[in-house]
C-alpha positions as CSV (number, residue, x, y, z in Angstrom):
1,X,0.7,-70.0,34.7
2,X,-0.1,-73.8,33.9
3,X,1.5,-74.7,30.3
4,X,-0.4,-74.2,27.3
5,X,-3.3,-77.1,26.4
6,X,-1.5,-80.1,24.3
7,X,-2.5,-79.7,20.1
8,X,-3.4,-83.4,21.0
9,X,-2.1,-86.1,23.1
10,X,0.1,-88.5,20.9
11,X,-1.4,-91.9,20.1
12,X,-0.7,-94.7,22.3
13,X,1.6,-97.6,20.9
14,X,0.9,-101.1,22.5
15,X,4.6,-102.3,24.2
16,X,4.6,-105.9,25.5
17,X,5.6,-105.9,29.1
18,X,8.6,-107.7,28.2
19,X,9.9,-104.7,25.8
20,X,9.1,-102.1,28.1
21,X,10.7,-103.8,31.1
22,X,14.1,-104.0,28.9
23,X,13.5,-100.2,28.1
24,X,13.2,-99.2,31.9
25,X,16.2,-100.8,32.2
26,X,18.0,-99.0,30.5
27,X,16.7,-95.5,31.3
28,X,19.6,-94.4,33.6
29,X,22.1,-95.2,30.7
30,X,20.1,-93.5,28.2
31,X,19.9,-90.5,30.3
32,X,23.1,-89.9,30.8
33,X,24.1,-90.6,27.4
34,X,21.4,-87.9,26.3
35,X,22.7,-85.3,28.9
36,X,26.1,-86.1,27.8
37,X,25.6,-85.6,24.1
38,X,23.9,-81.7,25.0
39,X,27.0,-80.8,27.0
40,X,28.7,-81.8,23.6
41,X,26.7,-80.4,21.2
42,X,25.5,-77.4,22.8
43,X,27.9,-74.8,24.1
44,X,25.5,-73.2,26.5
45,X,25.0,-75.7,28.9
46,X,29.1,-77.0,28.7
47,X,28.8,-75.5,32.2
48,X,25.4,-76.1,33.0
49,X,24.8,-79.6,33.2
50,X,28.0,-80.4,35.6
51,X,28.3,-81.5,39.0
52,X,25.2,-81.1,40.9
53,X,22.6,-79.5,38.4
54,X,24.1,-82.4,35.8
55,X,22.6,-85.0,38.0
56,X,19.4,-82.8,38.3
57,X,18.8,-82.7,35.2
58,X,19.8,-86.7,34.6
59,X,17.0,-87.7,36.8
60,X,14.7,-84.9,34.8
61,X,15.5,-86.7,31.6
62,X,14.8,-90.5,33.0
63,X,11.7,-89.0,34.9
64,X,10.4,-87.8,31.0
65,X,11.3,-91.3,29.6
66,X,9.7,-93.0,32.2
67,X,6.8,-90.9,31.4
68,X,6.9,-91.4,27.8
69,X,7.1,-95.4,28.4
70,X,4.2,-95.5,30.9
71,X,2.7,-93.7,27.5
72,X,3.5,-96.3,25.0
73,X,3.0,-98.9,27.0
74,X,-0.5,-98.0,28.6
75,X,1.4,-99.2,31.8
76,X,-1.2,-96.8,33.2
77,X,-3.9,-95.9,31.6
78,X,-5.3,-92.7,31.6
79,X,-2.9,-91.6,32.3
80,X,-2.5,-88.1,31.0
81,X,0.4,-85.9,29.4
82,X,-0.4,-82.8,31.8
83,X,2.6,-84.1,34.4
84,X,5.1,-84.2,31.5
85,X,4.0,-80.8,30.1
86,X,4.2,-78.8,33.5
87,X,7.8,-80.0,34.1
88,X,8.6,-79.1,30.9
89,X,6.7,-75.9,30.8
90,X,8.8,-75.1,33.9
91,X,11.9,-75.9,32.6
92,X,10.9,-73.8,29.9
93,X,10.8,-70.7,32.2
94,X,14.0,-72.0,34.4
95,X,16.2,-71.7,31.4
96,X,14.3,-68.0,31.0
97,X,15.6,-67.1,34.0
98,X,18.6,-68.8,33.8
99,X,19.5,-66.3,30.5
100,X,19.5,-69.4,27.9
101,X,17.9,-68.8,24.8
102,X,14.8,-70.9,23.8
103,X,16.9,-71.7,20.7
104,X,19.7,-73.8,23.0
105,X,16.9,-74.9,24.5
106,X,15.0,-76.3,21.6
107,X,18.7,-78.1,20.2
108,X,18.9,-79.6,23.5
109,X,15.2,-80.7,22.7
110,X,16.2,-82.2,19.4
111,X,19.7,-83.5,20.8
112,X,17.9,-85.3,23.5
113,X,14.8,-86.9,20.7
114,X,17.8,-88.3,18.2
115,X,19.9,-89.9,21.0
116,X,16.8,-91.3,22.9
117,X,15.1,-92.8,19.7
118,X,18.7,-94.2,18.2
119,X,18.5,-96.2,22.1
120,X,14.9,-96.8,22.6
121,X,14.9,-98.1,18.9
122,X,17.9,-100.5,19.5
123,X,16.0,-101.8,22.7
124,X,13.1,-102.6,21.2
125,X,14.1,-104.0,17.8
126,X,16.4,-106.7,19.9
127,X,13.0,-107.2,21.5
128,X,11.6,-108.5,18.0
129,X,9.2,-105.1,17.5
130,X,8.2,-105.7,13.8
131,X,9.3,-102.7,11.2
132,X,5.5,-101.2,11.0
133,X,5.0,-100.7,14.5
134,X,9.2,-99.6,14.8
135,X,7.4,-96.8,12.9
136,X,4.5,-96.4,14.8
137,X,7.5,-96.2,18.2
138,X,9.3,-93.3,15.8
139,X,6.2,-91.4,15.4
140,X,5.4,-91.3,19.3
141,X,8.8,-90.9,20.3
142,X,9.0,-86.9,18.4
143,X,5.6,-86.2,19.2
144,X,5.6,-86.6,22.6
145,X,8.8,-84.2,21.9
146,X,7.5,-82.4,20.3
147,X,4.8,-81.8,22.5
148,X,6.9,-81.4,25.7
149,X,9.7,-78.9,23.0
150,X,6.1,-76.6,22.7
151,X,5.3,-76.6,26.5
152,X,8.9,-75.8,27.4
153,X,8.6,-72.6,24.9
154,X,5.7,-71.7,26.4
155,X,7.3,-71.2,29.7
156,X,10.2,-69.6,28.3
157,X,8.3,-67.0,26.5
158,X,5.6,-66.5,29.6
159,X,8.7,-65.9,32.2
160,X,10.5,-63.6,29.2
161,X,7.0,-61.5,29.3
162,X,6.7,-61.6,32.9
163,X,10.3,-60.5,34.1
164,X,9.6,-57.9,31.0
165,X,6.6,-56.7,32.9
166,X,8.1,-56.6,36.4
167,X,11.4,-55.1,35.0
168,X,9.2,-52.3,33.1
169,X,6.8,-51.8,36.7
170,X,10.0,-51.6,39.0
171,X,12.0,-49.0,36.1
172,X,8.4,-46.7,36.1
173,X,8.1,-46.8,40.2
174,X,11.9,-45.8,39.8
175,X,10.9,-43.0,37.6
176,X,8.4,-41.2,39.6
177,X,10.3,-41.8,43.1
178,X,13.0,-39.6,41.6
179,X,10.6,-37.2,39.5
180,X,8.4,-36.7,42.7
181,X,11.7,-36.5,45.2
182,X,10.9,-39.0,47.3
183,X,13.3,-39.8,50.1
184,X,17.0,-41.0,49.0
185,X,16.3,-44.0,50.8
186,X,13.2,-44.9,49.3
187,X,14.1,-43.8,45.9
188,X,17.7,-46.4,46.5
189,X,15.5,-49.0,47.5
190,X,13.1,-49.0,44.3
191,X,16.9,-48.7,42.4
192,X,18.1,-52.1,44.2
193,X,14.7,-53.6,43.4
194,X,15.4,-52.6,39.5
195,X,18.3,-54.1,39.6
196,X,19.5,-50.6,38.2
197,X,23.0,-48.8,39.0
198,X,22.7,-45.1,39.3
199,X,24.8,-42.9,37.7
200,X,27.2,-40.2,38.6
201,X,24.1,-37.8,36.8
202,X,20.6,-37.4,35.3
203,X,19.3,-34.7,32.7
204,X,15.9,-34.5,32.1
205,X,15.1,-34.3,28.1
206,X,11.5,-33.4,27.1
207,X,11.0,-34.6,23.2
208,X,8.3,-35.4,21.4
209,X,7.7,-39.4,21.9
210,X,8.4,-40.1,17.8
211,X,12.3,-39.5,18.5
212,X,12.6,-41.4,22.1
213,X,13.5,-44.1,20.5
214,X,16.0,-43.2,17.8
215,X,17.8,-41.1,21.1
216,X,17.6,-44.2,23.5
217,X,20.0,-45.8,21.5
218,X,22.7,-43.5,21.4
219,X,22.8,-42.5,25.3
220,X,23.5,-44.5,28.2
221,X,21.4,-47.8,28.6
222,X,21.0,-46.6,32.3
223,X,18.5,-43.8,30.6
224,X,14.9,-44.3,32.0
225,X,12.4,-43.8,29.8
226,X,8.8,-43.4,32.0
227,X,5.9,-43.7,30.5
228,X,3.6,-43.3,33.4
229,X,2.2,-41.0,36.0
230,X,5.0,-38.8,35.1
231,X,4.0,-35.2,36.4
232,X,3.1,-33.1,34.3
233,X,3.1,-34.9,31.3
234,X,2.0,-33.4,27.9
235,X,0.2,-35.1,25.5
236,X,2.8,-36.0,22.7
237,X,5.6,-35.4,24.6
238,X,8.4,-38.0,25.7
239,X,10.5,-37.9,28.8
240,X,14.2,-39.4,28.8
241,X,16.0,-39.4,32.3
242,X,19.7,-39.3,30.8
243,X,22.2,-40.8,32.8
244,X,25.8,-39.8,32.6
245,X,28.3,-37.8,34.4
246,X,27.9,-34.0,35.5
247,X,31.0,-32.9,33.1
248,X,30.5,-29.8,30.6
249,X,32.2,-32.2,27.8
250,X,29.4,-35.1,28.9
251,X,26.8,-32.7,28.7
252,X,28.0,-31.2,25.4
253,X,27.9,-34.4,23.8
254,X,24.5,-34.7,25.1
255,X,23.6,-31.8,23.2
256,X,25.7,-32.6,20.2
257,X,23.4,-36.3,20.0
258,X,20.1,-34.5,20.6
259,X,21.0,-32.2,17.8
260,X,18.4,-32.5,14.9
261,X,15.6,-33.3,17.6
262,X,12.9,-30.9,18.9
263,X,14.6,-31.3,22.5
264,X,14.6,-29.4,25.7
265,X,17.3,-30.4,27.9
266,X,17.0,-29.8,31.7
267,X,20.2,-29.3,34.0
268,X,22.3,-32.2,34.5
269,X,22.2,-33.1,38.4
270,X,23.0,-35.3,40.6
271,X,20.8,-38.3,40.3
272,X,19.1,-37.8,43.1
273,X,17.7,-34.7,42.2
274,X,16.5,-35.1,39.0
275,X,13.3,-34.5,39.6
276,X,14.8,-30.3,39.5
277,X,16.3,-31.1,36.3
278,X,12.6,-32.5,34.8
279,X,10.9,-29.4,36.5
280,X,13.5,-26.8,34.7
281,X,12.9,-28.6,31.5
282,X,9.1,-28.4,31.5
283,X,9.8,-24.4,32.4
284,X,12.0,-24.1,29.2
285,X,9.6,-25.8,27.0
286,X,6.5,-23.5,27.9
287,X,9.1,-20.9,26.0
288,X,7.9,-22.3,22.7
289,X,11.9,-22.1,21.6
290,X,12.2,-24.2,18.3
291,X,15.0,-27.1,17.8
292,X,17.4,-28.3,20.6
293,X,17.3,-26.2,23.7
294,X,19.7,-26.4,26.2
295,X,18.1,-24.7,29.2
296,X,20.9,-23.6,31.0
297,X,21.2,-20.9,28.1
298,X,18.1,-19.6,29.1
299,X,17.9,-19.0,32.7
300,X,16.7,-15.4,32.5
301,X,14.0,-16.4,30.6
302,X,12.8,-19.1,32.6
303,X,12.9,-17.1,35.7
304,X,11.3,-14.1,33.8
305,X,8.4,-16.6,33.0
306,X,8.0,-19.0,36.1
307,X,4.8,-17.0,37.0
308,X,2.9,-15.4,34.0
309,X,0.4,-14.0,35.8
310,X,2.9,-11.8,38.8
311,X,5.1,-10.9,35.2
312,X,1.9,-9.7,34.0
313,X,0.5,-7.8,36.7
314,X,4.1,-6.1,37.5
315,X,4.0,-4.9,34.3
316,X,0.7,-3.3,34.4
317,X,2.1,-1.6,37.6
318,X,5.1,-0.2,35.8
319,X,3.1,1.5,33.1
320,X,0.0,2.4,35.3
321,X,1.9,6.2,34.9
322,X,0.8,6.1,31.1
323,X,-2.5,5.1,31.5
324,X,-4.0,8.6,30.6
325,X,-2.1,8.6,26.8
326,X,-2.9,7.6,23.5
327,X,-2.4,4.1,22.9
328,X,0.6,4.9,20.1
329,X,2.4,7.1,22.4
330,X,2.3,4.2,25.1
331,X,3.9,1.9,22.9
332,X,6.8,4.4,21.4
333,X,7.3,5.1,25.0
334,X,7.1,1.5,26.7
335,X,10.1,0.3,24.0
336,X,11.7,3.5,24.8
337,X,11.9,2.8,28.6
338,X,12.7,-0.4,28.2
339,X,15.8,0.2,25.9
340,X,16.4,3.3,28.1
341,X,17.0,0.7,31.2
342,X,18.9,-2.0,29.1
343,X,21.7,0.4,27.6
344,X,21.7,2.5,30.9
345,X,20.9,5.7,29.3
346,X,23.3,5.9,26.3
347,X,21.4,7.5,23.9
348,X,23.2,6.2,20.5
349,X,22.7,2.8,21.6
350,X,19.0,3.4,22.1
351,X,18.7,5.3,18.8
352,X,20.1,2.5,16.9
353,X,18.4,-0.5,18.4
354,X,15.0,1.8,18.1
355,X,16.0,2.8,14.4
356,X,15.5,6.1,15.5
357,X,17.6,9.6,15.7
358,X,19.3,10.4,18.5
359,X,16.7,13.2,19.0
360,X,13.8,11.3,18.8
361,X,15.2,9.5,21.9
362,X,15.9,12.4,23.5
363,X,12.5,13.8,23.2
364,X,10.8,10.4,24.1
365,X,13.0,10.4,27.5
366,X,11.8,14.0,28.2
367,X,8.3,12.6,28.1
368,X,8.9,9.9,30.4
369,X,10.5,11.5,33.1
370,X,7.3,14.0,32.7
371,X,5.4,10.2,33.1
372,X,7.5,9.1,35.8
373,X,9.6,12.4,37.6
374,X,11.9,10.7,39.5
375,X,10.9,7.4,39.9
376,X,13.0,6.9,37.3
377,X,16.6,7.4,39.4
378,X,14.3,4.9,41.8
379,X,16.6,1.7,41.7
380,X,13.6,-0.1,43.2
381,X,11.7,1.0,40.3
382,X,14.2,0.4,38.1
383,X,14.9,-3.5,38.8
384,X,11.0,-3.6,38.6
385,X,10.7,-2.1,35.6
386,X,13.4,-3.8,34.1
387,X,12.1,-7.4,34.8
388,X,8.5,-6.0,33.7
389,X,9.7,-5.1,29.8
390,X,12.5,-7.6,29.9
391,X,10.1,-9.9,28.1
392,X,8.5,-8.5,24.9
């Protein structure tokens, strides 16, 4: 992207050729001098500006002073600024990628304006410049800095956006390779092109989007955080790809910092197979089970409920027998059964979970095996039933 249009091109200051020859002369000196008071004054680039890049950025500084003098000395005219600006809008996104702030930047910037006016201004006041237009020079000299400060944080903050924007693209292609269980080798390659170190372990945590945040930054900053195309996805509802290890004391401090939010947590897996964890997850949340649910304490649940429909239509296979009775009887008789199954018979237990007499079961189980005769010694029948009523 081309550096932001100039405010306005800083007026033109008429240098006799005699003035501007002494101040091309002395360009190399004042560039190094400039370059040498950043290294001083500004820790970042102590390292930066040696050995190879120093001289780089040397020639960088007398190429912009050269600039600036064909600009106050109409050496050529018409000439524009748009040169200037696109090497400094380029530096501006260099020192992006190069992890320096625009701040260092910017006291480079003023560093650079001080020492090059306290020289330029010596230079030309030995030349005889008069003290209005030694103000008319001081004026030219910070805008054109001015100018070429703005262009530089233009590039810094276009690069930030755009290595933003491809870091955030690579992190969501991540997200669904592993979600959608892609091949290992696919899914490492979109890792290495994130730049991102996979962990020992993933869990999957459904939330609603409101709390990803506040949970973000108190887990792993490996966590991925998709946005898009994520499978399944409900409308409201935040995924968080945890990373971490596969230990019960990592997972229960998982659970221990999700605590307070209205989280389902998946298994923890391998990395690689997260996309399991994120499936088990969206399983445990069509439970409906308030608060933080770990989903590994529901398993019988979850499998009970992976296919509504087959639960449903067992069911209505298991008490086809009572079809012919009145509605009330099937229902004392359907919670009978099923307690009957679930305490194996023993009819105190049944009497007190039905808040019943002992009796009353005893009758009720006479009725069923009039219902079912001896289906009910059926183990078949019994596994089927029991799966059936498990879920009220």
């Amino acid at each position: 992207m081309p550096p932001r249009e100039s405010r306005r091109e800083p007026e033109r200051l008429e240098l006799s050729p005699a003035t501007a020859e002494a101040m091309r002369a002395e360009l190399p000196a004042v560039a190094e001098r400039t370059v040498s008071a950043i290294i001083d004054e500004v820790p970042s680039y102590a390292d930066a500006l040696s050995g190879s890049m120093g001289e780089t950025i040397v020639s960088a500084v007398q190429l912009a002073l050269g600039a600036f003098l064909n600009l106050a000395s109409r050496s050529e005219r018409g000439t524009p600024m748009a040169p200037a600006l696109e090497g400094a809008y380029q530096l501006g996104r260099g020192e992006a990628r190069s992890g320096r702030s625009m701040e260092a930047l910017l006291a480079a910037y003023r560093i650079g304006a001080r020492v090059s006016w306290r020289d330029m201004s010596r230079t030309v006041v030995s030349q005889g410049m008069e003290a209005e237009e030694l103000s008319a020079f001081a004026e030219l000299v910070f805008a054109y800095i001015d100018e070429l400060s703005a262009a530089s944080a233009a590039g810094h903050t276009d690069e930030l956006e755009r290595t933003g924007r491809v870091r955030t693209r690579n992190f969501e292609r991540l997200a669904r390779a592993l979600l959608t269980s892609q091949p290992a080798d696919a899914v490492v390659a979109s890792a290495e092109r994130a730049g991102w170190e996979p962990p020992a372990a993933l869990t999957a945590v459904l939330l609603p989007e409101a709390q990803v945040r506040g949970v973000l930054g108190q887990v792993d900053d490996r966590t991925l955080a998709p946005t898009e195309d994520v499978p399944g996805a409900v409308e409201g509802i935040g995924l968080l790809l945890v990373a971490g290890s596969a230990s019960p004391a990592a997972r229960s401090r998982l659970l221990a910092t999700l605590s307070g939010n209205d989280a389902v947590v998946g298994p923890t897996v391998p990395w690689l197979e997260v996309a399991r964890s994120h499936e088990r997850a969206r399983q445990c949340q069509r439970l409906g089970l308030p608060g933080t649910v770990d989903s590994e304490s529901h398993l019988a649940e979850i499998v009970l409920t992976a296919d509504p429909e087959a639960l449903a239509d067992l069911r209505a296979a298991v008490l086809a027998p009572m079809a012919g009775l009145r509605p009330s009887a099937v229902e004392k008789l359907t919670e009978t059964l099923r307690s009957w199954l679930l305490h194996h018979g023993r009819r105190d237990e049944i009497a007190e979970e039905l808040f019943v007499h002992p009796q009353t079961v005893r009758y009720r189980v006479t009725q069923l095996r009039e219902v079912y005769g001896d289906r009910l010694e059926d183990p078949r029948f019994v596994l089927e039933a029991t799966l059936a009523l498990a879920v009220r």
